[in-house]
NUROZA-702739 format. One record per atom (N, C-alpha, C): residue number from 1; residue in three letters; x, y, z. Coordinates in pm, whole numbers. Layout:
   pos   code        X        Y        Z
   NUM    ala        X        Y        Z
...
END
This chain:
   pos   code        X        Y        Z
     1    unk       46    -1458    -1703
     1    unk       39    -1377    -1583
     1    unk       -1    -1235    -1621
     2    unk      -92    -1217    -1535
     2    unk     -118    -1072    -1571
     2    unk     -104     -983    -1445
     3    unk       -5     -840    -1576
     3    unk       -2     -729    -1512
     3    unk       -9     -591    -1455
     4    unk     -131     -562    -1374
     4    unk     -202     -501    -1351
     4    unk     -171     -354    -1270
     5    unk     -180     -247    -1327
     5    unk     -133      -85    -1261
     5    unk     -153     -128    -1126
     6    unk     -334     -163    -1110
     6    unk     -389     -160     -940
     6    unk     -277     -243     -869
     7    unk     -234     -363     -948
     7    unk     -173     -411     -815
     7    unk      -46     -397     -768
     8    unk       19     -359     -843
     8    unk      155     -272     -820
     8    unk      132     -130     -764
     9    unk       18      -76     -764
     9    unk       45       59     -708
     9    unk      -34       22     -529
    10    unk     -114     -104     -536
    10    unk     -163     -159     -432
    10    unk      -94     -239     -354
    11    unk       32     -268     -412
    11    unk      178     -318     -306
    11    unk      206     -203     -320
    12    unk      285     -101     -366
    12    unk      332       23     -313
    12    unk      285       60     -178
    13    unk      192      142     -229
    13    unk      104      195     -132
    13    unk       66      127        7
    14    unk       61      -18        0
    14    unk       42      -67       70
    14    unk      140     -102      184
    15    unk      253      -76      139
    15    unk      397      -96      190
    15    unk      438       40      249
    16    unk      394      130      165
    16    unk      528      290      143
    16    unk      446      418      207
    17    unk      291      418      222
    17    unk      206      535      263
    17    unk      153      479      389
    18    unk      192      414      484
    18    unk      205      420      631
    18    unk      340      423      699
    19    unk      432      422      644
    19    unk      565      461      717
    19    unk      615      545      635
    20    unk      625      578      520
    20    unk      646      693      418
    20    unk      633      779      385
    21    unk      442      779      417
    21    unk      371      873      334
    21    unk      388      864      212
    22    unk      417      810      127
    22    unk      433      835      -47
    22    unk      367      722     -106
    23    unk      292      770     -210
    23    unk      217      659     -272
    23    unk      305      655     -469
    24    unk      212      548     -503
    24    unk      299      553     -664
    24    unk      138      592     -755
    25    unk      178      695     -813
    25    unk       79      773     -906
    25    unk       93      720    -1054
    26    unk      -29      707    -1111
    26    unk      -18      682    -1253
    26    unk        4      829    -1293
    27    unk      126      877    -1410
    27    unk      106     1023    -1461
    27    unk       65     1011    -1614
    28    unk      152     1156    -1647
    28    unk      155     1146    -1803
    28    unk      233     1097    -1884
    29    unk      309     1222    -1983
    29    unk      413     1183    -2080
    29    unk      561     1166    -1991
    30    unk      580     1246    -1844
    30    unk      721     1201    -1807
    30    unk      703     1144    -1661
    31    unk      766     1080    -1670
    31    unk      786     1074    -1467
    31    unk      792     1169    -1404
    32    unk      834     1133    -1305
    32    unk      882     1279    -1175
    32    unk      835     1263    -1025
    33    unk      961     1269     -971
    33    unk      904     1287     -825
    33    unk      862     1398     -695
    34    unk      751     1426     -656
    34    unk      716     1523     -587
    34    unk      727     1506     -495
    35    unk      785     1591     -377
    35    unk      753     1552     -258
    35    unk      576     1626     -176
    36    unk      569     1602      -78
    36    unk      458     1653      -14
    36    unk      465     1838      -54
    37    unk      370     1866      -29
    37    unk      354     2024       -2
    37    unk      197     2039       21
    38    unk      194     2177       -7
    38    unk       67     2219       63
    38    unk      -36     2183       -8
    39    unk      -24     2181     -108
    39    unk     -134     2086     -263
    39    unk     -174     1979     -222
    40    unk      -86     1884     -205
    40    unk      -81     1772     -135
    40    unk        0     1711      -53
    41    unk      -57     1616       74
    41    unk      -44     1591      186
    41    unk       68     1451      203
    42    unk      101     1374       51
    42    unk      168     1276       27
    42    unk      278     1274      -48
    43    unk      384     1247      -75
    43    unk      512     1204     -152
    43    unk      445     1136     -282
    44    unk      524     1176     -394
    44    unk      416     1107     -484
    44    unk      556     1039     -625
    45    unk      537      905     -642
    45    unk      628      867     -747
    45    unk      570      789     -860
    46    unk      556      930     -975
    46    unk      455      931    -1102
    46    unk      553      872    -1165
    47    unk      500      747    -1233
    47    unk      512      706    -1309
    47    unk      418      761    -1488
    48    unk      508      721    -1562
    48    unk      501      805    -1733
    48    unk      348      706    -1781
    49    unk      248      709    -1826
    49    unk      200      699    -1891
    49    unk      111      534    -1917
    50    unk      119      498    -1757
    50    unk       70      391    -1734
    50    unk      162      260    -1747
    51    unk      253      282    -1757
    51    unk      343      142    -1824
    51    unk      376      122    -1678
    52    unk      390      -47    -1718
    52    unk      415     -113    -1593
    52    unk      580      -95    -1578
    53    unk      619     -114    -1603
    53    unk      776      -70    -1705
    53    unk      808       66    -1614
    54    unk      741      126    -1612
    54    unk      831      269    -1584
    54    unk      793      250    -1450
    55    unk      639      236    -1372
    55    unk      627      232    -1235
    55    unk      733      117    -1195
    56    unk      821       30    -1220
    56    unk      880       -3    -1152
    56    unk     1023       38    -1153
    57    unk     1057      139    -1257
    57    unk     1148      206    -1292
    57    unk     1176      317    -1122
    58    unk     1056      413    -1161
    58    unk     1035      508    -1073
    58    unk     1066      452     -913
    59    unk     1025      352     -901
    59    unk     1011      283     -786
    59    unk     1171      268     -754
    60    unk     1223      166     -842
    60    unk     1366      189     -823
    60    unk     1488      350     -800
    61    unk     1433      425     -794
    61    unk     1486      525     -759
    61    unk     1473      587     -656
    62    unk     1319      537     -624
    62    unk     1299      607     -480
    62    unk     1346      514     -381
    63    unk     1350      385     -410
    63    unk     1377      264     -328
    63    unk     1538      336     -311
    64    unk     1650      422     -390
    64    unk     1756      435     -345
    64    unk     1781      589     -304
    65    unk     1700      664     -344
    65    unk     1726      835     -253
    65    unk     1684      812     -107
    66    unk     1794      869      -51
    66    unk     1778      874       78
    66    unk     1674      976      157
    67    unk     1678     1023      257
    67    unk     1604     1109      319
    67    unk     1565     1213      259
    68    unk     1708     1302      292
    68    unk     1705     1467      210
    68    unk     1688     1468       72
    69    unk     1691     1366      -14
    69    unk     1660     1353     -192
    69    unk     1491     1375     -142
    70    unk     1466     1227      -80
    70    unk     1298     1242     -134
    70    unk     1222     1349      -25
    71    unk     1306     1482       -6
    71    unk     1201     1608       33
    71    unk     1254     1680     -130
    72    unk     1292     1655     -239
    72    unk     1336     1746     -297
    72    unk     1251     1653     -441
    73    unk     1242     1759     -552
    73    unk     1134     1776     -624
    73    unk     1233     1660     -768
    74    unk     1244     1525     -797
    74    unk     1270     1463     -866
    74    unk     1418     1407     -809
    75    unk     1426     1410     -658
    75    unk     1539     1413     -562
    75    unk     1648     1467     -579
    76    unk     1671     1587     -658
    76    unk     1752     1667     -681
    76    unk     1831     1662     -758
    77    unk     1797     1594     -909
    77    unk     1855     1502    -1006
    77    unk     1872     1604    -1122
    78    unk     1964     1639    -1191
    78    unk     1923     1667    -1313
    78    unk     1869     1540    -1370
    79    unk     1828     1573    -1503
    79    unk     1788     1537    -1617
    79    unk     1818     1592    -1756
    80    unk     1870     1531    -1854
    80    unk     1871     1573    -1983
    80    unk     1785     1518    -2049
    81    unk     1687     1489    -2202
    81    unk     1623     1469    -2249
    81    unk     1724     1395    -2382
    82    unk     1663     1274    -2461
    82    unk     1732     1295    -2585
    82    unk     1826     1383    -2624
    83    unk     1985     1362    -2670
    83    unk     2039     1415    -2756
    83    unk     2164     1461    -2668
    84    unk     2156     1392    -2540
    84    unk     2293     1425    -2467
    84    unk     2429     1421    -2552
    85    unk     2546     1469    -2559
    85    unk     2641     1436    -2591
    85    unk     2705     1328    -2509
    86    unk     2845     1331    -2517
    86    unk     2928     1180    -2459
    86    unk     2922     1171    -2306
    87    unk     2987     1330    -2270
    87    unk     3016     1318    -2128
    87    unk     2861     1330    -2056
    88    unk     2787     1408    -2087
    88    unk     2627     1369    -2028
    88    unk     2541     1258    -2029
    89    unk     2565     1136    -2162
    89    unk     2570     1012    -2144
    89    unk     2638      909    -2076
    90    unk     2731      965    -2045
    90    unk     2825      890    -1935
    90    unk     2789      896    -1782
    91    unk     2730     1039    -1745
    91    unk     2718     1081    -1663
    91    unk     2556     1009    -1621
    92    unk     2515      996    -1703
    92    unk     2331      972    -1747
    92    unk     2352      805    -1690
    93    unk     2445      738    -1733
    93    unk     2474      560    -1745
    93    unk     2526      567    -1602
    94    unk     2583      614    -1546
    94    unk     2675      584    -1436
    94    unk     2560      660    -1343
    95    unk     2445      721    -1354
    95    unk     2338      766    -1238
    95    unk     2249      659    -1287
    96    unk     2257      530    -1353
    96    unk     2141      490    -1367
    96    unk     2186      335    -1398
    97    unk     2311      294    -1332
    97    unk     2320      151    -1340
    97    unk     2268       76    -1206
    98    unk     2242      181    -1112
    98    unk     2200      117    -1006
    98    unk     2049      117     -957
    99    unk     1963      202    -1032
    99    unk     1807      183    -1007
    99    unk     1779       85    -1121
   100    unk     1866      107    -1244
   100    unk     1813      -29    -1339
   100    unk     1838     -150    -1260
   101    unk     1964     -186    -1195
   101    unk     1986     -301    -1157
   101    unk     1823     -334    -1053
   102    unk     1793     -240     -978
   102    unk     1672     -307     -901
   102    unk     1583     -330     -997
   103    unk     1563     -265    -1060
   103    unk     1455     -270    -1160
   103    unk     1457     -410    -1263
   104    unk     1539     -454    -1283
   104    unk     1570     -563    -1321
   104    unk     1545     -680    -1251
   105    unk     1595     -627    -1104
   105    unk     1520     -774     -993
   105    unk     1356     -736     -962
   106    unk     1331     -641     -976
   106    unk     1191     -634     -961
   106    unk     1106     -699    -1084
   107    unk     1129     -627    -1208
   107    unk     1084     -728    -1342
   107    unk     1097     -862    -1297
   108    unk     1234     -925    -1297
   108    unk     1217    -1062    -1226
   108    unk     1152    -1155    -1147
   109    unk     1120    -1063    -1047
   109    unk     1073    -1083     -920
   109    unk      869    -1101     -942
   110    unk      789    -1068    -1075
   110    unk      713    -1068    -1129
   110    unk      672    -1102    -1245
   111    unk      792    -1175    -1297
   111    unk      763    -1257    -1430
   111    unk      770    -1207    -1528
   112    unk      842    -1068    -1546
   112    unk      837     -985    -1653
   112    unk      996     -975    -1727
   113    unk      987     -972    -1815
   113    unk     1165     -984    -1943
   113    unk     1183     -809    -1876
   114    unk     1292     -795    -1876
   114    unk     1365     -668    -1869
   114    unk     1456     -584    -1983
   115    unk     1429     -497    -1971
   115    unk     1561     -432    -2098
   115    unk     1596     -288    -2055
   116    unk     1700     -277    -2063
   116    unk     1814     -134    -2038
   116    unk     1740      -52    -2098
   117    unk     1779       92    -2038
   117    unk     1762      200    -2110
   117    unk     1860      289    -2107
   118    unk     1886      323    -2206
   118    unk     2016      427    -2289
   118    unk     1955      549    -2282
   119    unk     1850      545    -2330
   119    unk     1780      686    -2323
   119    unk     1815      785    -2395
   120    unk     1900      784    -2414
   120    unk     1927      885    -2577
   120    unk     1960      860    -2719
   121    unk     1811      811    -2807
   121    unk     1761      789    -2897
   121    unk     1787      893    -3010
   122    unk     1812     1008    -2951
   122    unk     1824     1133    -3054
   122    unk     1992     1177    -3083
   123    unk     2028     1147    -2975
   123    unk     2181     1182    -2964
   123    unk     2269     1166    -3062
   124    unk     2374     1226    -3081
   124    unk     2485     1188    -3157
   124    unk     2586     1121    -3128
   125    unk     2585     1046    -2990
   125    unk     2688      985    -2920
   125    unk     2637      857    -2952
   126    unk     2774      772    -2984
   126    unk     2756      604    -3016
   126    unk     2733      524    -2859
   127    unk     2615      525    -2833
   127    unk     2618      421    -2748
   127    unk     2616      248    -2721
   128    unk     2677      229    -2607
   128    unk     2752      104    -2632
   128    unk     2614       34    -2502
   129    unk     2528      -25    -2579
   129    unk     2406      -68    -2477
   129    unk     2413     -191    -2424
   130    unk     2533     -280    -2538
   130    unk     2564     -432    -2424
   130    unk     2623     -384    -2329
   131    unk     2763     -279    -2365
   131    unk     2833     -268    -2196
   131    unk     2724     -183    -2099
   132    unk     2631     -128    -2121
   132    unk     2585      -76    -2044
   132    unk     2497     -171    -1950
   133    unk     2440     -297    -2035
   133    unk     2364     -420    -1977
   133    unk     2436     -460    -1876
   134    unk     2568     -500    -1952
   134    unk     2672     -618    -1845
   134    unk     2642     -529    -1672
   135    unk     2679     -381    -1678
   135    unk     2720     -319    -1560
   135    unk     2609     -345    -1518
   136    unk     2482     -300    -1561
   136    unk     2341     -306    -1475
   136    unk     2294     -472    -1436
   137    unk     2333     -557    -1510
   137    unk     2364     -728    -1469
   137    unk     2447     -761    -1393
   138    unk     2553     -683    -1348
   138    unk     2616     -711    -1269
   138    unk     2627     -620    -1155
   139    unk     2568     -519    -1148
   139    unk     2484     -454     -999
   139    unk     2413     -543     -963
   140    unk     2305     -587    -1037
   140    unk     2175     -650    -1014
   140    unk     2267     -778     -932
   141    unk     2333     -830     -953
   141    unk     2422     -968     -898
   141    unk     2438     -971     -802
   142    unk     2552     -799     -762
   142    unk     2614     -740     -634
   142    unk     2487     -788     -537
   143    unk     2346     -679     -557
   143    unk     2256     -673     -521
   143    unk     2199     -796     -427
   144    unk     2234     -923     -543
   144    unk     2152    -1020     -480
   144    unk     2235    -1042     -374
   145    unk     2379    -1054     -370
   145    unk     2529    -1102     -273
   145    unk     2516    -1053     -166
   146    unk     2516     -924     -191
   146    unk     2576     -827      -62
   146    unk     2353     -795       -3
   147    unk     2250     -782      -72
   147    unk     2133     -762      -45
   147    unk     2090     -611      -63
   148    unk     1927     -620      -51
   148    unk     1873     -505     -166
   148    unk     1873     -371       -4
   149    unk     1859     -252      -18
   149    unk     1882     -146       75
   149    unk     1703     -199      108
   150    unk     1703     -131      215
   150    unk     1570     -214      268
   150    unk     1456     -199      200
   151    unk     1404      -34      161
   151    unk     1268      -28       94
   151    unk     1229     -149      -13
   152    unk     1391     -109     -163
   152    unk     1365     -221     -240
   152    unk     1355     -379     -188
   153    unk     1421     -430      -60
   153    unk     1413     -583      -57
   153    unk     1236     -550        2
   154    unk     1175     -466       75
   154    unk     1068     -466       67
   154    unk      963     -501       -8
   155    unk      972     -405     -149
   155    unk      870     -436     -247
   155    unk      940     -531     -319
   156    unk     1059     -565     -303
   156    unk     1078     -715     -387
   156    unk     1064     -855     -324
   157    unk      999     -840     -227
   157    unk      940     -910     -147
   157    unk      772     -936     -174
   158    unk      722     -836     -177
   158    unk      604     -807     -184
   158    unk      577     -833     -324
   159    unk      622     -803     -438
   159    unk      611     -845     -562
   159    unk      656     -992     -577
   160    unk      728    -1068     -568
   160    unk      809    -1202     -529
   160    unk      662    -1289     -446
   161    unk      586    -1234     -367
   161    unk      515    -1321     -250
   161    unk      341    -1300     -365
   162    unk      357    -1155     -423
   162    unk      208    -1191     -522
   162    unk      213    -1241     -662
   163    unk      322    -1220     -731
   163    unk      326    -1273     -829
   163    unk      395    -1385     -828
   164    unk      517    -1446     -744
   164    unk      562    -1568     -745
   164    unk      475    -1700     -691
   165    unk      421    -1651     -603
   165    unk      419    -1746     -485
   165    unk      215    -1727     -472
   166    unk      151    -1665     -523
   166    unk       31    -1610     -541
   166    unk      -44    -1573     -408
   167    unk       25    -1496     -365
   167    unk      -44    -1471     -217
   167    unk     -104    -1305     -216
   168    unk     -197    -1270     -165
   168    unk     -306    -1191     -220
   168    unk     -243    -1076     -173
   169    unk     -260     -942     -228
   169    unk     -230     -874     -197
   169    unk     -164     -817      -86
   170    unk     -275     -805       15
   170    unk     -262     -770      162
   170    unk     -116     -906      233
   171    unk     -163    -1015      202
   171    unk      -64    -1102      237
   171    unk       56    -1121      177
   172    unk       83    -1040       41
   172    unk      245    -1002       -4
   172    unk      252     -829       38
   173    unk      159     -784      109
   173    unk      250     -655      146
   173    unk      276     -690      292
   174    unk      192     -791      343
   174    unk      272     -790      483
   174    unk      397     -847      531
   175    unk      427     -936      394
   175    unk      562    -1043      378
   175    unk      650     -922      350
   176    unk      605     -815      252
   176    unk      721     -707      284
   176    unk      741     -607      376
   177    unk      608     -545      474
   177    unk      664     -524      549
   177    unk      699     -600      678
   178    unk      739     -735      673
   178    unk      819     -820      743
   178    unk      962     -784      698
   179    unk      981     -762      603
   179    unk     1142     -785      533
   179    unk     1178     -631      584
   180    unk     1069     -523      567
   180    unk     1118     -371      595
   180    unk     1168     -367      774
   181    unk     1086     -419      821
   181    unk     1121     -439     1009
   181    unk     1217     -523     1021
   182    unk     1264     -628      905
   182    unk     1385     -679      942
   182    unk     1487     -589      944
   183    unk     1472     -531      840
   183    unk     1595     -418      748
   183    unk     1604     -300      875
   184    unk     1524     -260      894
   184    unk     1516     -126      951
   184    unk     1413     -114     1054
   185    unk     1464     -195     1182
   185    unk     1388     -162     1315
   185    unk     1346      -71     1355
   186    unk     1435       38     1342
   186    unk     1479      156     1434
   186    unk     1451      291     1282
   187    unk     1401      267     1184
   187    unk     1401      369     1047
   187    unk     1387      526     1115
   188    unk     1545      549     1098
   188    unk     1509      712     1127
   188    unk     1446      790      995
   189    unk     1473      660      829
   189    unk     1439      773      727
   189    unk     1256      777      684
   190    unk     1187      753      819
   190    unk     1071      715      743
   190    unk      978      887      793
   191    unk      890      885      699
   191    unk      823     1013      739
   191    unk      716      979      774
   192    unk      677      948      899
   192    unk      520      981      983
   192    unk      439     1083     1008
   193    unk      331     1046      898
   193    unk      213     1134      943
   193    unk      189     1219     1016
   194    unk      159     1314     1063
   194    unk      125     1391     1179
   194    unk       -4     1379     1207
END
């Protein structure tokens, strides 16, 4: 199976920049999320450096900031880089067991192996990356039980209907936005165009 930037950023987009406005950008060396401004007219969720891997990373995060996050410039997140100590790794694991967990059903959901990220490679803190798996395996579980917040059951729909089930583009973004009008009839969080 092959997996292709265009067509993941062609379910995005196809799903997320008519009720959203926000499209998914190939970037550089880091992620980051922008919202609209006067530069540009769209919400934008850059993914690092072409990896399929991280655009669905990125994706998982925006699939969970709510309104007031995605007007704000990486939704109002810190970030540390390599070399956190304990309590900023803790803090780092516990903001990030729940976009891995989508991210995990999304890999899934497209035929792709998944793996955690610890993210601090440089650090001096012993990290413990099975327990950190189990928790993000067992969000991902919750997830399937209780069901995904609507954007993500969207594009995991839409990924699920082109890569599972081989239905062409246009016809796995409309299977997700079937699942988004299930979820959210009435979406007060969507941003329309002017």
């Amino acid at each position: 199976m092959t997996h292709r930037l265009e067509d993941v950023i062609a379910l995005f987009d196809g799903l997320f920049v008519p009720r959203f406005n926000t499209r998914l950008v190939r970037g550089g060396n880091e992620p980051l999320y922008l919202p609209a401004d006067t530069a540009c007219p769209h919400h934008r969720v850059i993914f690092a450096r072409g990896f399929y891997a991280s655009a669905l990373h990125e994706i998982s995060h925006w699939c969970i900031a709510g309104e007031r996050r995605r007007q704000l410039e990486d939704y109002g997140y810190w970030y540390l880089p390599d070399g956190r100590d304990a309590e900023q790794q803790r803090r780092f694991e516990a903001a990030e067991v729940a976009p891995q967990a989508l991210e995990m059903l999304f890999s899934h959901a497209c035929g792709l192996r998944f793996h955690v990220s610890v993210d601090n490679l440089g650090g001096d803190v012993e990290v413990d990356r099975e327990a950190f798996a189990a928790r993000v395996t067992a969000r991902a579980a919750r997830y399937e039980r209780e069901g995904l917040p609507a954007r993500a059951a969207a594009f995991h729909a839409a990924l699920q209907g082109f890569y599972r089930q081989g239905l062409s583009i246009e016809r796995a973004v409309a299977s997700g936005l079937d699942r988004l009008a299930q979820a959210e009839p009435a979406d007060s969080h969507a941003c329309l165009p002017s």
